[in-house]
BADRENRO-679140 format. One record per residue (C-alpha): x, y, z; residue in one letter. Coordinates in steps of 0.25 Angstrom, whole numbers. Layout:
BEGIN
   east  north     up  type
      X      Y      Z     A
...
***
This chain:
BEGIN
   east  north     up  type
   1054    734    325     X
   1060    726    335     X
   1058    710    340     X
   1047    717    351     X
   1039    726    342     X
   1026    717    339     X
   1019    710    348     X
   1016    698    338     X
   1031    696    336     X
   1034    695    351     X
   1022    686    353     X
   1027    678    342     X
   1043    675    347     X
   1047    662    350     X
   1050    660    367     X
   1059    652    375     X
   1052    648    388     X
   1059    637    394     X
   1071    630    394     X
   1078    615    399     X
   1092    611    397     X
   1096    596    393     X
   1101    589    403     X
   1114    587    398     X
   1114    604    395     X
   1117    603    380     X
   1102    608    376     X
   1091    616    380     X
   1077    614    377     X
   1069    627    375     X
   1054    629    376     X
   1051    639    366     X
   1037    645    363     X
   1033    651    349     X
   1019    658    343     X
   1009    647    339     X
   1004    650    324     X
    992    656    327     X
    999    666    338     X
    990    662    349     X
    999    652    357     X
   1014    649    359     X
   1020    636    355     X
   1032    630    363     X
   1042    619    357     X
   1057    615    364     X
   1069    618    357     X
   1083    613    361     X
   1094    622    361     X
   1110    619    364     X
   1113    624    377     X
   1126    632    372     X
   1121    641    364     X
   1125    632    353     X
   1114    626    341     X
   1103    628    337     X
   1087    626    345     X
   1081    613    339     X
   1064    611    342     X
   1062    598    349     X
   1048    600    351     X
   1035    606    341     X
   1021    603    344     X
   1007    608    344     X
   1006    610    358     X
   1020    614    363     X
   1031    611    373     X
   1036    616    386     X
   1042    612    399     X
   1054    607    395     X
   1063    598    403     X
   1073    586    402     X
   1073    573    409     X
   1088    569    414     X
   1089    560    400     X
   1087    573    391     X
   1075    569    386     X
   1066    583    384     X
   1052    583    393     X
   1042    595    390     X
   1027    597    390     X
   1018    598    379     X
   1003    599    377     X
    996    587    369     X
    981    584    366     X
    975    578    378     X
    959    578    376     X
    947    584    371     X
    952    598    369     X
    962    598    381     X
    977    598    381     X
    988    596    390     X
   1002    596    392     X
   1012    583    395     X
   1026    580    398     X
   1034    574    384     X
   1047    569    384     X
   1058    571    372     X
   1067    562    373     X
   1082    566    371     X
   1085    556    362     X
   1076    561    350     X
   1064    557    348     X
   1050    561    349     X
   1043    569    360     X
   1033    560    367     X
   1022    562    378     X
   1027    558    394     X
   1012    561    402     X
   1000    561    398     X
    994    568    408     X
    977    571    405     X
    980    585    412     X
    993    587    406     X
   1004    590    414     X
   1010    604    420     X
   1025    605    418     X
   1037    597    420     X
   1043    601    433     X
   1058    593    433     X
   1066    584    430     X
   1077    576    437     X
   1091    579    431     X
   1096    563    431     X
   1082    555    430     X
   1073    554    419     X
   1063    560    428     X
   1052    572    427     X
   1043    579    437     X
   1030    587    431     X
   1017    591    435     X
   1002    587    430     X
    989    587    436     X
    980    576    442     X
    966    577    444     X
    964    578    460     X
    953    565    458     X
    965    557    450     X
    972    547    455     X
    983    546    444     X
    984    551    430     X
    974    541    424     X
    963    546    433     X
    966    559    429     X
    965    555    416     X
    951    551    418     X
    946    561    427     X
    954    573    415     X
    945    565    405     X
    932    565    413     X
    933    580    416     X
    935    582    401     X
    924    574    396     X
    915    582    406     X
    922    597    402     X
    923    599    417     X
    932    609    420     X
    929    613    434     X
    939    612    445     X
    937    607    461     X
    945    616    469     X
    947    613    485     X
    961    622    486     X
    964    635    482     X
    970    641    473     X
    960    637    460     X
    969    643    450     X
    983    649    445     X
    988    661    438     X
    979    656    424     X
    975    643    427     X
    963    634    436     X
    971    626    446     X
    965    610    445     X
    958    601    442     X
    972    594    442     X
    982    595    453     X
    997    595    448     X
   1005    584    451     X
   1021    582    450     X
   1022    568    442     X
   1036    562    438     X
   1040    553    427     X
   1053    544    427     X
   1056    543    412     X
   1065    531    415     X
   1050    525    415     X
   1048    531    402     X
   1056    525    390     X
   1054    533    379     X
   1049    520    371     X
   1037    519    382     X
   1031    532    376     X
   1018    532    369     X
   1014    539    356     X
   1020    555    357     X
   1007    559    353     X
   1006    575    351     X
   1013    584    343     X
   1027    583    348     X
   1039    583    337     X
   1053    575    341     X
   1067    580    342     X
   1068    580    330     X
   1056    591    326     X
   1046    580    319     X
   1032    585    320     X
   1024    573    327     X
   1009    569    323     X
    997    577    333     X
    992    566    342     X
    978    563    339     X
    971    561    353     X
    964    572    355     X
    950    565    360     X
    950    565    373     X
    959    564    387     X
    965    551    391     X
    958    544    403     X
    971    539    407     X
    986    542    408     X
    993    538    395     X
   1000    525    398     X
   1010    525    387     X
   1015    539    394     X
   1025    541    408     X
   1016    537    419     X
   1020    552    430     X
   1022    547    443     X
   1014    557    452     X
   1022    564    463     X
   1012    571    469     X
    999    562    470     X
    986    569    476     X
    991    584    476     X
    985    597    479     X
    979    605    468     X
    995    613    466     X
    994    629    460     X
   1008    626    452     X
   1015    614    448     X
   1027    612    459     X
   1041    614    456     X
   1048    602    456     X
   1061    595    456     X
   1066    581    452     X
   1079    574    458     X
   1089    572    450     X
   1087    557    451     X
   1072    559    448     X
   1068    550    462     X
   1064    563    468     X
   1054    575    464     X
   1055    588    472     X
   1042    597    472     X
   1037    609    479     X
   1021    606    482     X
   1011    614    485     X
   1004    611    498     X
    990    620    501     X
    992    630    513     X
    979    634    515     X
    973    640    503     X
    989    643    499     X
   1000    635    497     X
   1014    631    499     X
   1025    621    490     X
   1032    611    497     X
   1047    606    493     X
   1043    590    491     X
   1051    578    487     X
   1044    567    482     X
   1050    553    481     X
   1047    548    467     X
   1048    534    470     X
   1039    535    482     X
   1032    546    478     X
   1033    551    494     X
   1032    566    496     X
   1043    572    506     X
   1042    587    509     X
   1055    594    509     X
   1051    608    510     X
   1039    613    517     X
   1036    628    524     X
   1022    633    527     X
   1019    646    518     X
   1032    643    509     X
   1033    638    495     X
   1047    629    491     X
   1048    628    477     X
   1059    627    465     X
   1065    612    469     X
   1078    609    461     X
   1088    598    463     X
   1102    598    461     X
   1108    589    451     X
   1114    580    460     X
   1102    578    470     X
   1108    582    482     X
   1100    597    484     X
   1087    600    482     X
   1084    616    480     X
   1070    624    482     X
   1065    637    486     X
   1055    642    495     X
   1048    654    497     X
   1039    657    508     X
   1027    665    505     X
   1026    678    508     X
   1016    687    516     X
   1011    701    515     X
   1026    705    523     X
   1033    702    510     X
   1040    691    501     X
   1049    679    504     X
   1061    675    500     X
   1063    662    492     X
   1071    655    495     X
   1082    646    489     X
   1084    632    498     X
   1094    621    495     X
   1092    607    501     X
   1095    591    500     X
   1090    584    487     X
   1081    578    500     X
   1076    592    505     X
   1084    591    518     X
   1096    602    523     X
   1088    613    516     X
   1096    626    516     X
   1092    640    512     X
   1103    645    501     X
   1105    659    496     X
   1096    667    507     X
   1103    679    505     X
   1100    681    492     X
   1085    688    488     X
   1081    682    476     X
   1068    674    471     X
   1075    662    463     X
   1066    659    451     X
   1073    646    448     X
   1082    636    454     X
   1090    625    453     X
   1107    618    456     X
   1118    623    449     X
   1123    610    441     X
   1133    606    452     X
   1122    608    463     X
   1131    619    470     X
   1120    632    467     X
   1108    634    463     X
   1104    641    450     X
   1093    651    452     X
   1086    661    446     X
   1080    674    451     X
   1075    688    448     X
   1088    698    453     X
   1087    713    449     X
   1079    711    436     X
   1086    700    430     X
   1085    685    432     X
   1098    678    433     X
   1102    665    437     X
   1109    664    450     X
   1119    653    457     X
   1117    651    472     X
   1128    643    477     X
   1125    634    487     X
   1137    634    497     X
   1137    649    498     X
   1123    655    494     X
   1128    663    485     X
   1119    669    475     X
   1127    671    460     X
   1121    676    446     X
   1124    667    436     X
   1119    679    424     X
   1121    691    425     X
   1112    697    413     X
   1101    707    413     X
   1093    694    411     X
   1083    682    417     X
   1086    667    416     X
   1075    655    418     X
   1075    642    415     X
   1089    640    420     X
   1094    627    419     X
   1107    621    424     X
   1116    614    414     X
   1120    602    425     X
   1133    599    418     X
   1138    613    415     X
   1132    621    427     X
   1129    632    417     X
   1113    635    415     X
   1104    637    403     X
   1091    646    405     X
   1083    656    397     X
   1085    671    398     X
   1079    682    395     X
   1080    698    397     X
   1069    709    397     X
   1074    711    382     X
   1075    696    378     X
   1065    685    379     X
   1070    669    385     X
   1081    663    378     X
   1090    652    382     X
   1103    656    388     X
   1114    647    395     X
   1123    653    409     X
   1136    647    410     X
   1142    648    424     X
   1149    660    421     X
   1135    666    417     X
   1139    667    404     X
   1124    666    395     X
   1126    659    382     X
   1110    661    373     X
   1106    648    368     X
   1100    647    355     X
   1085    647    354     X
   1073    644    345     X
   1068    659    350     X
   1077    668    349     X
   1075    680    358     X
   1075    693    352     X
   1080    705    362     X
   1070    717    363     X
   1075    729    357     X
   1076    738    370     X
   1085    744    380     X
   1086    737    393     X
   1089    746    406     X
   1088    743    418     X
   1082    752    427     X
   1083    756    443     X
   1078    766    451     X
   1075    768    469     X
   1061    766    474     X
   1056    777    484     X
   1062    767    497     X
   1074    764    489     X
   1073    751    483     X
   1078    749    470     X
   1069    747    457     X
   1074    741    444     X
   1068    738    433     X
   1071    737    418     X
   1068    747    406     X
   1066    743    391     X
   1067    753    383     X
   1066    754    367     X
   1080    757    361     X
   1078    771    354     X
   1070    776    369     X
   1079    789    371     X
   1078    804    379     X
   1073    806    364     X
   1065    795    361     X
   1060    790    377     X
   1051    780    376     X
   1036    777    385     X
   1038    770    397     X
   1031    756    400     X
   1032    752    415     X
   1030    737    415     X
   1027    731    429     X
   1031    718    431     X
   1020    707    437     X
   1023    697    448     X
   1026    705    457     X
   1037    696    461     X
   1043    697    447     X
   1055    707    441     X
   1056    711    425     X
   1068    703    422     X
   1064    694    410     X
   1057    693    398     X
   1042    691    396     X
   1034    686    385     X
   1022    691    392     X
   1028    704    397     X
   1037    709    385     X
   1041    723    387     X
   1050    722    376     X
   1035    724    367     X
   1033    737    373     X
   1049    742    370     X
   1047    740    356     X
   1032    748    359     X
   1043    758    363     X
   1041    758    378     X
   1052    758    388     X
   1048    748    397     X
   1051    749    411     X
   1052    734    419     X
   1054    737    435     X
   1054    729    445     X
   1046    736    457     X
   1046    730    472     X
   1040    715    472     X
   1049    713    460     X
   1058    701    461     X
   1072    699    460     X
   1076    712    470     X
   1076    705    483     X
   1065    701    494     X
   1065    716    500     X
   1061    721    484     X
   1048    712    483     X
   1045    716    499     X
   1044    732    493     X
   1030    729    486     X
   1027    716    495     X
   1011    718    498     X
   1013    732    495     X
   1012    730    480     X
   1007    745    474     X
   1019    753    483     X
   1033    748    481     X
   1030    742    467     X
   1023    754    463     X
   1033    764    466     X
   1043    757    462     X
   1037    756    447     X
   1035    771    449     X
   1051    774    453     X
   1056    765    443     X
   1048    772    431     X
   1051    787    437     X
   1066    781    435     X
   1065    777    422     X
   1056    787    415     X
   1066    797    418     X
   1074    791    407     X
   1076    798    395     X
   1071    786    386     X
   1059    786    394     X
   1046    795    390     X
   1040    795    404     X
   1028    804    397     X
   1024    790    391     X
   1022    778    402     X
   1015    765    406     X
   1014    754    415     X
   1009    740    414     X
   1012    728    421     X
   1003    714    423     X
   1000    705    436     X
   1008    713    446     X
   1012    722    435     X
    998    724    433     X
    995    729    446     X
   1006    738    447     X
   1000    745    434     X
    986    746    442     X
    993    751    454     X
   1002    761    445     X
    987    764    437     X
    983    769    452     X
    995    775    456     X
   1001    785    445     X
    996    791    433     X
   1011    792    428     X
   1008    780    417     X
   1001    782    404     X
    995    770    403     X
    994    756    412     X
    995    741    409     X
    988    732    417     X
    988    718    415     X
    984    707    424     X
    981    717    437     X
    980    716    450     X
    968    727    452     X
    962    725    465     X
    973    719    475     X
    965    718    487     X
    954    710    480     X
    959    700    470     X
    967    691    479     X
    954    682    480     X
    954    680    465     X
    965    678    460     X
    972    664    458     X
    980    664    472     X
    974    674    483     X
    981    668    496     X
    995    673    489     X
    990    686    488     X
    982    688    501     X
    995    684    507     X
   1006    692    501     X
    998    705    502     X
    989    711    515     X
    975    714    513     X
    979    728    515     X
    990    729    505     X
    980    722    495     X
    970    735    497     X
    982    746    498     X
    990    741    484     X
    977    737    477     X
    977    745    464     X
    961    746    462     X
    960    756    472     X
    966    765    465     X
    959    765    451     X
    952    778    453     X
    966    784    452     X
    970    777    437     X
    973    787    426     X
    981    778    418     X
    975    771    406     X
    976    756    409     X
    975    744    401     X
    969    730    410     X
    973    718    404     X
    970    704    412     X
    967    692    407     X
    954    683    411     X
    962    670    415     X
    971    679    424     X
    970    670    438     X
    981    678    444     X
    974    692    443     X
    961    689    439     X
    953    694    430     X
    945    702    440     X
    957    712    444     X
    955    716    427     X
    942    715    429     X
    941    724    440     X
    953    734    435     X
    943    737    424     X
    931    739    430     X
    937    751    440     X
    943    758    428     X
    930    758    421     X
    923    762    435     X
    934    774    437     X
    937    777    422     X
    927    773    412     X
    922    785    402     X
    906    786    400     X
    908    777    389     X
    914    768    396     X
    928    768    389     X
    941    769    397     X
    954    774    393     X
    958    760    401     X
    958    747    394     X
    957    732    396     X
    964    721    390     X
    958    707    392     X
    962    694    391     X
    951    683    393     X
    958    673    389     X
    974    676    397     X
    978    675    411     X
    988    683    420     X
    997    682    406     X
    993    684    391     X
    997    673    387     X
    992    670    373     X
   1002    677    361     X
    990    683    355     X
    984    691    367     X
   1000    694    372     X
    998    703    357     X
    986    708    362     X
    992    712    376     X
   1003    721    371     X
    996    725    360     X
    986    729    370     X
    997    735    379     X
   1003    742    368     X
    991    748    362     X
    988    753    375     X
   1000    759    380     X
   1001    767    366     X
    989    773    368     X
    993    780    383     X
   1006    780    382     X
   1010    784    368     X
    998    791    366     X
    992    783    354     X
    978    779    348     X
    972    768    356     X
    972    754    346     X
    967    742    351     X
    976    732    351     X
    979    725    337     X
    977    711    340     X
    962    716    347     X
    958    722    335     X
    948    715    326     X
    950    715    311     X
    942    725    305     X
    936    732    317     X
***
């Protein structure tokens, strides 16, 4: 048995998802999540942990409800989110503040619709910028309160809508529009605070008394609680929350908007003055979005990136552009160098930036000198960093890692790249399996890598099934650890799992993602096809015994393989794209789609035309909530194999897993078990030739 056999188990590990260094870099704070009591949800509590690997993690937080989103305020004093009672049978989530001192947690807002995250900071101000909504109709946030309480009291729940999009990936866009509000916590004293109410423990780990005020929604803003200035009265309805940047001084607030462009979009780099409150544009390009602001410690610079949208001719770059703190002298830096950066921020003394980008399978984090352009790894690990944060006193960097055999945990990089582990309340077990990575020549001579797990005793004596896992996105790249996408469960299944990175996949250069652009079923596909002819002919491989599965893109590269090749065993198809010319109009943002594919590529790489052609057991999963690929594609899928493929009985040798109550993820712990399981049970049948079983956790006690 290894750490990976059971499903239960895995469900059940302690995670790290998040990670903020004290301001003065002696400590972390880590968000980690564990398995409530009756298995059905995860709990999340913050843990301080040395920063030198040194010590031993102490809790700070333990409540009902949970905490995330930590970040500090320049004093040291701890800000998260938490979810407290806030009417009828409604809950929602506000800012709370821990003070470094000692002390008990205590509430900052008391929004009526909660708030949405904490967005930054500033590094030498007692300042904090976050997002919440306000009813369009609102004036302020006692209006709000009123008009929340109103539509409560009347269990209305319908939405007006005058834009489009309505709704996001798993959630109804409105009624609220998301504003960015600030608070100077040198305008809070702690002694101003009200009563903590919640369940919220102090520093010290005492378990505080439930608040009884359950009832009913305020009808006004709390007045004992931090009154948020409002930087961004009378917005649009916003599809996300903006990326934001504070000053170091706190005065200003950097955000990039989103302004409508017909029933599209576009964000806009803006500074607004928070003593005036006056909005002043800084970066603004027609069809381009300018995201990830970040301010050098001293003030002086001001970095973001922009990326133009791209059209049916193929992807743009993003690029990396450094300015002053005011926006002016704006220079492009780096533009030789063809990577997507998925994080940025200065280096300590404000001569780089500190980034993070896909690059050949891995993640590291990079240093881009700013008086040369040149591009350096700071790791140079089989690994991938996030959360990176910059010790300002040191230089040298603190950030969660993980491989494809090891879960999140926190690491800190000294200059030399040297990575030291930190201790952690969730120690990260290693999967036991061999990791190889794989390469092989597409027919036009692009190289295709990807990585292979495979189960420690696989030999030319003992090969083991092949499981082709395609990855979703597109613009992705099999170069972490997933919760959601474990492949180390199906290595101790005994699978060799074979992880590649086809054309669209991030993390190769522009010209890779350009071989599948709007041409999504001929590069990508053929790729996947000479990738796995290259690894089967390993000896520890049984290429008699094959499958392939993937979700979301992944999903509809199984769909288009299902159509293509009879060389698999058995297909996985979750969350599917089916008909490609057809589900633009339903799903949750159609003007990106009908404007990175042409109507006739949408017909040509649709893989519904082809399911007269399917051999190949599948198994449908989707889940009801999904707004990204709607139920319909699942819906549909279903439908033609019954019309192609259903016995006189009506039985299939195809079967569908269904999720009424998920989204684009299987989300929930108890129905991740009944996913694999159902993925497991599944594949044993038609690949290793087993009875069929209904998955264990869908049986029903006695039947």
């Amino acid at each position: 048995m290894t750490a990976y056999s059971s499903v239960t188990d895995v469900i059940a590990m302690p995670r790290v998802e998040g990670l903020a260094l004290a301001p003065d870099g002696t400590y972390t704070v880590l968000t980690v999540a564990t398995l409530s009591k009756d298995r059905t949800s995860y709990e999340r509590a913050l843990w301080k942990v040395p920063a030198d690997g040194s010590g031993t993690p102490v809790r700070l937080t333990r409540s009902a409800k949970g905490e995330g989103g930590a970040t500090f305020l320049s004093t040291g004093d701890l800000l998260f989110t938490s979810t407290r009672p806030g009417g009828d049978d409604d809950e929602t989530s506000q800012v709370w503040l821990l003070p470094a001192a000692g002390g008990e947690a205590r509430p900052v807002t008391g929004f009526a619709g909660g708030v949405g995250g904490i967005g930054a900071t500033a590094a030498d101000a007692p300042v904090a910028a976050f997002t919440a909504g306000q009813l369009p109709a609102a004036k302020d946030l006692d209006e709000d309160a009123q008009l929340r309480a109103s539509r409560d009291k009347r269990k209305v729940s319908a939405i007006w809508h005058s834009t489009y999009p309505i709704r996001h990936w798993d959630h109804d866009l409105g009624p609220d529009h998301t504003h960015v509000f600030a608070v100077d916590f040198a305008d809070y004293p702690a002694e101003s605070a009200g009563v903590s109410g919640d369940d919220l423990v102090s520093a010290t780990g005492g378990q505080a008394e439930e608040s009884a005020s359950e009832a009913s929604a305020p009808s006004t803003y709390p007045r004992h609680l931090a009154r948020p200035q409002d930087l961004t009265p009378g917005v649009h309805r916003w599809i996300d929350a903006p990326d934001v940047a504070v000053s170091p001084d706190g005065a200003t607030v950097v955000a990039a908007l989103e302004v409508p462009e017909g029933r599209g979009s576009r964000s806009d780099l803006v500074r607004i003055d928070r003593a005036s409150g006056e909005h002043t544009v800084v970066r603004s390009d027609s069809k381009t979005d300018v995201a990830a602001p970040a301010f050098s410690l001293d003030g002086s610079q001001l970095a973001y990136v922009r990326h133009p949208k791209s059209d049916p001719t193929g992807p743009t770059q993003m690029e990396i552009w450094v300015a002053q703190a005011d926006g002016s002298q704006p220079r492009r830096v780096a533009e030789h160098w063809d990577r997507w950066p998925s994080s940025l921020q200065f280096s300590h003394d404000g001569a780089a930036l500190i980034v993070t980008a896909d690059d050949d399978g891995r993640g590291p984090v990079l240093r881009i000198d700013l008086s040369s352009d040149e591009v350096t790894p700071l790791t140079h690990d089989d690994a991938h960093y996030s959360a990176v944060c910059v010790d300002r006193a040191t230089g040298e960097l603190v950030a969660l890692r993980t491989t494809m055999l090891r879960p999140a945990h926190p690491v800190r990089v000294a200059l030399d790249g040297t990575v030291t582990e930190l201790v952690t309340p969730a120690p990260a077990p290693e999967a036991h399996a061999t990791l190889t990575d794989v390469d092989t020549h597409a027919e036009d001579g692009a190289r295709v890598r990807g990585w292979l797990l495979t189960p420690p005793d696989a030999s030319a004596d003992n090969p083991a099934p092949l499981l082709l896992w395609i990855h979703g996105g597109p613009l992705n790249s099999w170069n972490a650890w997933s919760w959601r996408w474990t492949p180390a469960l199906a290595v101790a299944q005994g699978y060799a799992v074979l992880l590649p990175d086809p054309a669209l996949s991030t993390g190769y250069g522009l010209d890779f993602i350009t071989r599948g652009w709007n041409s999504w079923g001929h590069k990508p596909f053929t790729d996947l096809l000479a990738i796995t002819d290259t690894v089967e002919a390993r000896p520890e491989i049984d290429q008699t015994r094959t499958a392939a599965m993937g979700g979301s893109f992944g999903g509809y590269m199984a769909n288009w393989v299902a159509g293509h090749t009879d060389r698999f065993d058995a297909i996985v198809t979750h969350a599917s794209l089916w008909a490609l010319d057809q589900f633009g109009p339903t799903t949750d943002h159609a003007d990106y789609w009908q404007s990175i594919f042409t109507p006739e590529a949408m017909v040509e790489h649709s893989p519904h035309h082809s399911v007269a052609d399917i051999s190949t057991p599948m198994l449908v999963i989707h889940g009801d909530k999904d707004y990204r690929v709607p139920i319909g594609e699942g819906l549909r899928l279903w439908a033609e194999l019954a019309e192609h493929f259903a016995e006189p009985d009506g039985t299939m040798v195809h079967r569908y897993l269904y999720f009424p109550d998920e989204n684009h993820w299987i989300l929930k712990p108890q129905h991740s078990v009944v996913w694999y399981e159902g993925v497991f049970a599944f594949l044993s049948q038609h690949v290793l030739g087993q009875d069929e079983e209904l998955p264990v956790s869908l049986r029903i006690s006695g039947a």
